[in-house]
C-alpha positions in Angstrom: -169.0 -244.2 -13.9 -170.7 -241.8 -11.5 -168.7 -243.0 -8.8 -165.5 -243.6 -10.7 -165.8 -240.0 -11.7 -166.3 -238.9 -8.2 -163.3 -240.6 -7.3 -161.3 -239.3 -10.1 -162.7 -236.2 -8.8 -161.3 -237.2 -5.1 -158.4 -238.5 -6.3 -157.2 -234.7 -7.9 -158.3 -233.1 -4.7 -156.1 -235.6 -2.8 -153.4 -234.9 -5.4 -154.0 -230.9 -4.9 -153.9 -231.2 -1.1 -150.8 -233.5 -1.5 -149.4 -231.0 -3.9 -150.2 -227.9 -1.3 -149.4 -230.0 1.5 -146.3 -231.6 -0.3 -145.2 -227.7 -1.1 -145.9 -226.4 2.4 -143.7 -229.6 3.5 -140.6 -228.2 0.9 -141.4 -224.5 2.1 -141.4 -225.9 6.5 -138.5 -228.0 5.2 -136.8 -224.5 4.0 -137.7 -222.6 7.3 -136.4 -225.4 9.2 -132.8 -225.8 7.0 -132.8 -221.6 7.5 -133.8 -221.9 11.1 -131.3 -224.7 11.8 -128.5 -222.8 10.2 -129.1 -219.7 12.2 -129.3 -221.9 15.4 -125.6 -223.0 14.2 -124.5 -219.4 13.2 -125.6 -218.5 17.2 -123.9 -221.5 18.3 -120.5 -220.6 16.3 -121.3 -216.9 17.6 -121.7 -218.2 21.1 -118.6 -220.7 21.3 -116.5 -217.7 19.7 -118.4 -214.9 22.4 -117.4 -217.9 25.0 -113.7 -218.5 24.2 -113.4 -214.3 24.2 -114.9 -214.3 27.6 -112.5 -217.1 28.8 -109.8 -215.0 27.6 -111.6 -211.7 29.3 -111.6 -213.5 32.4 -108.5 -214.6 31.9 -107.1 -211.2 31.4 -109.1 -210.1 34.0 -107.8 -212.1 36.5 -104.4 -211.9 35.4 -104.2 -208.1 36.2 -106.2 -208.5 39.7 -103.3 -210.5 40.3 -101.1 -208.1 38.9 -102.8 -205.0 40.7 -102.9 -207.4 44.0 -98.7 -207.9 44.1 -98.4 -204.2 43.2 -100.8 -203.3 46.6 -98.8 -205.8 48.4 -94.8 -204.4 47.3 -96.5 -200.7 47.6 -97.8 -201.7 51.2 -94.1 -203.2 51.7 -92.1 -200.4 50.5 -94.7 -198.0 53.0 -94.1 -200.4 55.9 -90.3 -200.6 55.6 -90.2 -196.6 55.2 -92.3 -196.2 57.7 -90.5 -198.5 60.0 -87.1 -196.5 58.8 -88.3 -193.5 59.5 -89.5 -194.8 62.7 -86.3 -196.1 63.6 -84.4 -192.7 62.2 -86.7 -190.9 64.4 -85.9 -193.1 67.4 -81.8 -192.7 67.1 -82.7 -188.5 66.7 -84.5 -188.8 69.7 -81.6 -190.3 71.7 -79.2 -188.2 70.0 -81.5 -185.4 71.2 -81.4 -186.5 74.7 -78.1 -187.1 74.6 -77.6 -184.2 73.5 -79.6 -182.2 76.1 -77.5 -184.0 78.6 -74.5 -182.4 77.7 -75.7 -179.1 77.2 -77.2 -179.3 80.9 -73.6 -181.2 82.2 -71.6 -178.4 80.4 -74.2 -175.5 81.5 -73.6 -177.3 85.2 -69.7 -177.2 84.7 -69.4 -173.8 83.0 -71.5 -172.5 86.3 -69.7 -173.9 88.7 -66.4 -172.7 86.9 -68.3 -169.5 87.4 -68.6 -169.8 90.7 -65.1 -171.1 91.1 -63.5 -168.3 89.3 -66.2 -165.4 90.9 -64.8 -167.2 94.9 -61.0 -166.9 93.1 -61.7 -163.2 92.0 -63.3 -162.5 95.3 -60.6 -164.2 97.3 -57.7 -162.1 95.1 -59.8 -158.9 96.1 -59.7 -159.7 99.3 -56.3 -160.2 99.2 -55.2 -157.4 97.4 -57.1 -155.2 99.9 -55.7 -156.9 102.7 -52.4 -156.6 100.9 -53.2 -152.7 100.2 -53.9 -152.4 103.7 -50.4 -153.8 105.1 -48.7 -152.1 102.3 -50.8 -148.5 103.8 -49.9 -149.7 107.4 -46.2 -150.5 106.6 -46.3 -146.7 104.5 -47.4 -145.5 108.0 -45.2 -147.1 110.2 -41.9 -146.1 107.8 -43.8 -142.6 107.8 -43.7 -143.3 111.1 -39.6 -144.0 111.7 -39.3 -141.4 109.4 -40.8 -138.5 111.9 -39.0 -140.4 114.5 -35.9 -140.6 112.9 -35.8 -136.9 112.6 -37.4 -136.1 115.8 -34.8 -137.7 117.0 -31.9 -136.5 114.9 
């Protein structure tokens, strides 16, 4: 009976500690259910941060792209103005030296017509004076028949 009674005695500790123990099992049980459900809360939370940053990225790279073709028409657009204005440049630099051509053929012509028209105007004087001169010389001589005339007369 002693014995029985000891391991009636062992037999309600066992039952307490499988009671505790069975209790500590429902409340690791709990944690683990709560635990497990966060776990799939940050795994939803992660696959819906993921597909956002997929889309980021892809919206990211979507306007690289975007700001890459703009760089590359706004480098196009400066390279054909600059070769336009280049160009521009070039024909008024040909039309300037044609130009100052011209002025130095027609500042050439205008002084030799100058010269051509000062040798004229000197060669007129000169024949006026000379022409002054016979005319004085032919006063002279009629002057001259004149006196004679009517000396003789």
């Amino acid at each position: 009976q002693e014995e029985k009674k000891q391991l009636a005695l062992k037999v309600e500790e066992l039952e307490r500690k499988l009671e505790t123990t069975s209790a500590q099992n429902i409340e690791f049980l709990q944690v683990i259910a709560k635990r497990e459900e966060s776990i799939h809360q940050c795994q939803l939370r992660l696959e819906e941060k993921s597909r956002e940053c997929s889309s980021l990225a892809r919206q990211l790279e979507m306007a690289i792209e975007d700001a890459k073709q703009r760089v590359e028409q706004t480098r196009d657009r400066a390279a054909s103005r600059e070769r336009a204005a280049q160009s521009k440049m070039l024909d008024l630099e040909t039309q300037l030296s044609r130009t100052k051509t011209e002025l130095n053929q027609l500042r050439r012509s205008k002084d030799d017509a100058e010269r051509r028209y000062e040798s004229c105007l000197q060669d007129l004087k000169d024949r006026l004076e000379q022409s002054e001169s016979t005319n004085r010389s032919m006063q002279n001589y009629v002057q001259f028949l004149k006196s004679s005339y009517a000396n003789v007369f």
